[in-house]
C-alpha positions as CSV (number, residue, x, y, z in Angstrom):
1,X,2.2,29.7,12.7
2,X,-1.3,30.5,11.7
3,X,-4.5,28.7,12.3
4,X,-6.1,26.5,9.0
5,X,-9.7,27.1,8.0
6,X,-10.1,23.2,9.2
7,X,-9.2,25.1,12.9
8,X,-11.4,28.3,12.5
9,X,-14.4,26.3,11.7
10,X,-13.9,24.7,15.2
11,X,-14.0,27.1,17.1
12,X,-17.7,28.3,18.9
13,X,-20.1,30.6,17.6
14,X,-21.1,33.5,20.0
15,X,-24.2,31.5,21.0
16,X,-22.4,28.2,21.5
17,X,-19.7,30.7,23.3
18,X,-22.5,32.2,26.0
19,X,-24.1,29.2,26.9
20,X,-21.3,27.7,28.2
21,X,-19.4,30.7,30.0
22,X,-19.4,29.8,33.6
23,X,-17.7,33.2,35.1
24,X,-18.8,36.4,34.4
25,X,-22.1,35.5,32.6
26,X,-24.4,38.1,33.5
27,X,-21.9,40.9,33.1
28,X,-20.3,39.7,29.5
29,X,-24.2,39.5,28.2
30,X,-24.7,42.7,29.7
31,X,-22.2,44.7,28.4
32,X,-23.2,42.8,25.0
33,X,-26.6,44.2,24.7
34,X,-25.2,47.6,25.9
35,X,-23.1,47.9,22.4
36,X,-24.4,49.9,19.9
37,X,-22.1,49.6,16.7
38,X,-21.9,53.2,15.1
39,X,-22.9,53.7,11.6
40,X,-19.7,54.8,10.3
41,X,-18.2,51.4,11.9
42,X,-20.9,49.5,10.3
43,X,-20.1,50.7,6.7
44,X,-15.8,51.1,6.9
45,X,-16.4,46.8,8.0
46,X,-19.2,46.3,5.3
47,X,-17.0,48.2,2.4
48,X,-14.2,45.8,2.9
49,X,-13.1,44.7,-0.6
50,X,-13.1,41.0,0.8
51,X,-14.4,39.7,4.1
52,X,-12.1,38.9,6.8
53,X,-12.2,35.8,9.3
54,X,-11.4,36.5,12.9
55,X,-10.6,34.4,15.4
56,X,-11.7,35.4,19.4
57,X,-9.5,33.8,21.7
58,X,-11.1,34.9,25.2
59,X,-11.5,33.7,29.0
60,X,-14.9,34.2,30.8
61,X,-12.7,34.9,33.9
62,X,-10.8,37.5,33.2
63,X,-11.6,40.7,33.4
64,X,-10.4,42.6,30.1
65,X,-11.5,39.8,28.0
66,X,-15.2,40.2,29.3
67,X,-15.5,43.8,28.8
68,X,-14.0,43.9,25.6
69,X,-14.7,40.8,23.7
70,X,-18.7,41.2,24.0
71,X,-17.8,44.4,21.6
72,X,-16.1,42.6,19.2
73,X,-18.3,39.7,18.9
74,X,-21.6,42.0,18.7
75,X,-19.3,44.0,15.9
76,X,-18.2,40.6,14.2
77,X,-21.8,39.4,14.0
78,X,-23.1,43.1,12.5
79,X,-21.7,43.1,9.3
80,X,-21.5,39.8,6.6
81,X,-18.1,41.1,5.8
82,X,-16.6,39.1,9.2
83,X,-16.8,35.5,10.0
84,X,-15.9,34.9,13.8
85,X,-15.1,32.3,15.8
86,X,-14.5,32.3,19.5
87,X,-12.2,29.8,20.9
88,X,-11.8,29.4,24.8
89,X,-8.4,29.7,26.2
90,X,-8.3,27.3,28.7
91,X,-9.4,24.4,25.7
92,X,-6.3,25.4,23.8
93,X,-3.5,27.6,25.6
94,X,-0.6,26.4,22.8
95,X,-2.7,28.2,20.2
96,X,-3.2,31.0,22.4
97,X,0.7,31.3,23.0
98,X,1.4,31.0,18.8
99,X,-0.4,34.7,18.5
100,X,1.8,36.4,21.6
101,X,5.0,37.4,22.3
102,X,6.5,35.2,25.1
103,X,6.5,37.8,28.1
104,X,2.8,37.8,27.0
105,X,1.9,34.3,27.1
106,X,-1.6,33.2,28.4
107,X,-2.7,36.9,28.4
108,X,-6.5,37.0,26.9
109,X,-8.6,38.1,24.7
110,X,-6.8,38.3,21.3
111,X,-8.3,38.9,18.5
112,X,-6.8,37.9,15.3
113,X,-7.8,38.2,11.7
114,X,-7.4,36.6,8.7
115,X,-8.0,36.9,5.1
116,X,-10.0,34.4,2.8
117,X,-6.6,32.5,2.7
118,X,-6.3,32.2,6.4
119,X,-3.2,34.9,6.0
């Protein structure tokens, strides 16, 4: 199953993602600021041959997702070549589970991305 570009669209930007983290605030815009996306990162993502959508599916209380996820989203939101969209766990665990393998079910963060098609 994948998600629809109706569902992407739904999902948070990292702003509307921050603001309502209740866990793990400080240290997830912390770590945020802290990311420095390298040049060579910068220009593989901006010479894509067509830009991707990814979808952040994250948990402000766990751990992993809070040290990894602030360096996706500050990567995401440096190049015009990836649309992002952060969806919280907890407001959708079935969508969650359609991206992981059943031993890993309700693990966070995954990332997933997309083509223009949603592919």
């Amino acid at each position: 199953m994948a998600l629809t570009k109706t569902e992407f669209e739904a999902g948070m930007t990292t702003h509307q993602y921050v603001e309502q983290i209740k866990v793990n605030k400080d240290p997830f815009i912390e770590i945020y600021h802290a990311v420095d996306i390298p040049q060579e990162v910068s220009d593989f993502f901006g010479g894509l041959a067509e830009p991707v959508n990814l979808a952040v599916i994250t948990a402000d209380w766990c751990g992993d997702a809070v040290s990894t996820t602030p360096a996706i989203l500050k990567l995401a939101e440096s190049t015009p070549n990836i649309s992002h969209q952060v969806f919280n766990r907890d407001d959708d665990v079935p969508m969650d589970n359609i991206f992981l393998p059943g031993n890993r079910a309700g693990t966070v963060p995954i990332f997933v991305v997309f083509d223009q098609g949603m592919n």
